[in-house]
N, CA, C and O of each residue as an XYZ file, in Angstrom:
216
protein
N      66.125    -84.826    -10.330
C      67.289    -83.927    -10.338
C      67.931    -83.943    -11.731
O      69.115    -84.260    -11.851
N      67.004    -83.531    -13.025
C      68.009    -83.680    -14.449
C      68.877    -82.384    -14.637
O      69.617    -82.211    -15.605
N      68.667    -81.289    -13.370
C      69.446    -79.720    -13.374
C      70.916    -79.814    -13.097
O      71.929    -79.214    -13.455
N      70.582    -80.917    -12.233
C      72.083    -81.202    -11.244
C      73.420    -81.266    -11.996
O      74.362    -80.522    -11.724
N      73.446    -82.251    -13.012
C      74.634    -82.791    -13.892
C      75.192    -80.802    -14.829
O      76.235    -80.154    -14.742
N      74.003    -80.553    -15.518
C      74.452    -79.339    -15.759
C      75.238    -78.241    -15.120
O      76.213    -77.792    -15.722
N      74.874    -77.739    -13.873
C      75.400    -76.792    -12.870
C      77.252    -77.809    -13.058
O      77.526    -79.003    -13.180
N      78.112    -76.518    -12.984
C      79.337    -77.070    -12.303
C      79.597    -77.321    -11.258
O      78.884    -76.938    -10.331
N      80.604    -77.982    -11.081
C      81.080    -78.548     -9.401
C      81.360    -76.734     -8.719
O      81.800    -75.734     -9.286
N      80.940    -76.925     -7.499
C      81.370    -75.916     -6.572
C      83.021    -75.628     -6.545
O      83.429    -74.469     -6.479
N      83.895    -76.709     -6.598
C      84.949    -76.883     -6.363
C      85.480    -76.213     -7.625
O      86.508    -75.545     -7.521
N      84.921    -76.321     -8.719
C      85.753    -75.880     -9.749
C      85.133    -74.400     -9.892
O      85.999    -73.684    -10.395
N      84.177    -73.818     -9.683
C      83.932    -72.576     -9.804
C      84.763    -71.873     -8.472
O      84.893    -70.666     -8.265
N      85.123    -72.655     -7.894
C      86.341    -71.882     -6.835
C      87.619    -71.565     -7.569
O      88.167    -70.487     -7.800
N      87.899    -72.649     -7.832
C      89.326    -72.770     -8.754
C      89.140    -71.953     -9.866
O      90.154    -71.430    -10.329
N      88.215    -71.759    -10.324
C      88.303    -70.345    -12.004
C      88.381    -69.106    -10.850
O      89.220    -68.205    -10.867
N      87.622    -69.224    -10.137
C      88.019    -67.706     -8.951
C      88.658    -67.258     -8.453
O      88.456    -66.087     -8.133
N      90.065    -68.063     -8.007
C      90.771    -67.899     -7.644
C      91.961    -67.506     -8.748
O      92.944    -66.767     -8.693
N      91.310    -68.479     -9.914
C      92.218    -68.097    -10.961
C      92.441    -67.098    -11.497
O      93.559    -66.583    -11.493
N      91.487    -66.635    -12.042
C      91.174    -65.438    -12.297
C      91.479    -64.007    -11.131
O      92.138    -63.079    -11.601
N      91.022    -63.893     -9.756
C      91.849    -63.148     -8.903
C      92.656    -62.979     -9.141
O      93.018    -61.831     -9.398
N      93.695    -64.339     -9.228
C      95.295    -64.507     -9.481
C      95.512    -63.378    -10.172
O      95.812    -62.310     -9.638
N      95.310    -63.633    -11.945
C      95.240    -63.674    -13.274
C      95.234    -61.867    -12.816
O      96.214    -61.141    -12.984
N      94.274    -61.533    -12.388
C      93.807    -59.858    -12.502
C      95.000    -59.218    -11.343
O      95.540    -58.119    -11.470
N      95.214    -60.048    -10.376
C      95.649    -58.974     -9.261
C      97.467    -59.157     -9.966
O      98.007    -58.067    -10.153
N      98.370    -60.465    -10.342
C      99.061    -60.221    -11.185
C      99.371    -58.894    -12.379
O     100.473    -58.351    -12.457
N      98.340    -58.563    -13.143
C      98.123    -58.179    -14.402
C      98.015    -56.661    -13.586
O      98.623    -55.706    -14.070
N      97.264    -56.501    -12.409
C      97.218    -54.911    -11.912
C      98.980    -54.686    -11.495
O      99.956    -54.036    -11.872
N      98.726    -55.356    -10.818
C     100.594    -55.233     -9.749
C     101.791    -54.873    -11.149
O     102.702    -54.055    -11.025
N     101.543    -55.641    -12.370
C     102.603    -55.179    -13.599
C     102.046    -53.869    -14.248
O     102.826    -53.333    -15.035
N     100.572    -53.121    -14.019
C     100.527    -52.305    -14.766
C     100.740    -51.428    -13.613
O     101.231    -50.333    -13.889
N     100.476    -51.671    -12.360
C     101.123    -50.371    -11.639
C     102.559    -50.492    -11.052
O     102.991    -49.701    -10.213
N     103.245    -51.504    -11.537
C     105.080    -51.098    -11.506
C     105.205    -50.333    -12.771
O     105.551    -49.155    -12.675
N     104.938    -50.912    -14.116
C     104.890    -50.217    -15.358
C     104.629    -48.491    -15.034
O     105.482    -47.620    -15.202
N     103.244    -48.279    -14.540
C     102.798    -46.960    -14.737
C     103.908    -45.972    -13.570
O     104.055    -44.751    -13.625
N     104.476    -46.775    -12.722
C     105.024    -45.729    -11.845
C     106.421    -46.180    -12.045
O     107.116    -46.062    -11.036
N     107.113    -46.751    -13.278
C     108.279    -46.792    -13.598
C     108.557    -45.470    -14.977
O     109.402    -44.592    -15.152
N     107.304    -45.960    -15.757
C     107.325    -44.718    -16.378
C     106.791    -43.270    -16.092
O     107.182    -42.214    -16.589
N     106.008    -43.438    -15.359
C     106.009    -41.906    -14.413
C     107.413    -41.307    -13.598
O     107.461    -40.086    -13.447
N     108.445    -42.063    -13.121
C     109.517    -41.612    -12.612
C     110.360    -41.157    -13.859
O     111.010    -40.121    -13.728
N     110.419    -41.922    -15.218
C     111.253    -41.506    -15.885
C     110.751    -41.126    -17.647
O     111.676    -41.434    -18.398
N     109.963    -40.752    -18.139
C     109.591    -40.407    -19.437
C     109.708    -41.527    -20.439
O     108.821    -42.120    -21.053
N     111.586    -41.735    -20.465
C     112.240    -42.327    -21.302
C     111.912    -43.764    -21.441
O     111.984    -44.308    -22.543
N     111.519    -44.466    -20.267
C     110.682    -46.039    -20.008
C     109.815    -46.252    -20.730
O     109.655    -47.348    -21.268
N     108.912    -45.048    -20.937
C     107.995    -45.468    -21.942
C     108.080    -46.033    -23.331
O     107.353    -46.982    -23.624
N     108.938    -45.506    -24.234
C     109.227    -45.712    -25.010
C     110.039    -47.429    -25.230
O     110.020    -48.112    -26.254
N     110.623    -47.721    -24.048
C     110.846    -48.951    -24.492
C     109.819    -49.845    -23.768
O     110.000    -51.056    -23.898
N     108.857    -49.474    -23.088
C     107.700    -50.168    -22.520
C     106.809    -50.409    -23.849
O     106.220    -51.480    -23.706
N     106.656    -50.117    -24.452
C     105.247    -49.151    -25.883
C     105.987    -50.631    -25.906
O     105.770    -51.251    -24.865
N     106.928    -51.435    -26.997
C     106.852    -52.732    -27.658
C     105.831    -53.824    -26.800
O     104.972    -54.573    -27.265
N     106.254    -53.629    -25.375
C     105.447    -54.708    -24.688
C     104.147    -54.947    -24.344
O     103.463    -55.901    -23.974
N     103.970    -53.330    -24.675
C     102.811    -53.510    -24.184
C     101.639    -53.404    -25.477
O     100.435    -53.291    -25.247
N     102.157    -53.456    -26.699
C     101.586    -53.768    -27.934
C     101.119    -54.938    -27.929
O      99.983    -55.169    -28.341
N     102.175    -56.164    -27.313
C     102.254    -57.729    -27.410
C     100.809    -58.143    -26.615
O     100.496    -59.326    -26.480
């Protein structure tokens, strides 16, 4: 078994998966308050544009 040590733990390829889920479904949920804050009002955008440079 010299394959074994290489492969990662199961446990931790859960934990980047979940992380990452996190990470993405976070990151969607702010770009669709963003996109339908500035869709209600024009003027949002403009002070959105700094943040979303960062």
């Amino acid at each position: 078994m010299l394959l074994a040590p290489s492969y990662p733990c199961p446990r931790t390829i859960a934990k980047l998966k979940l992380y990452l889920i996190s990470i993405f479904s976070i990151a969607a949920f702010n770009v669709k308050e963003l996109v339908s804050s500035t869709w209600a009002s024009p003027r949002n955008l403009t002070t959105a544009l700094p943040f979303l440079s960062t």
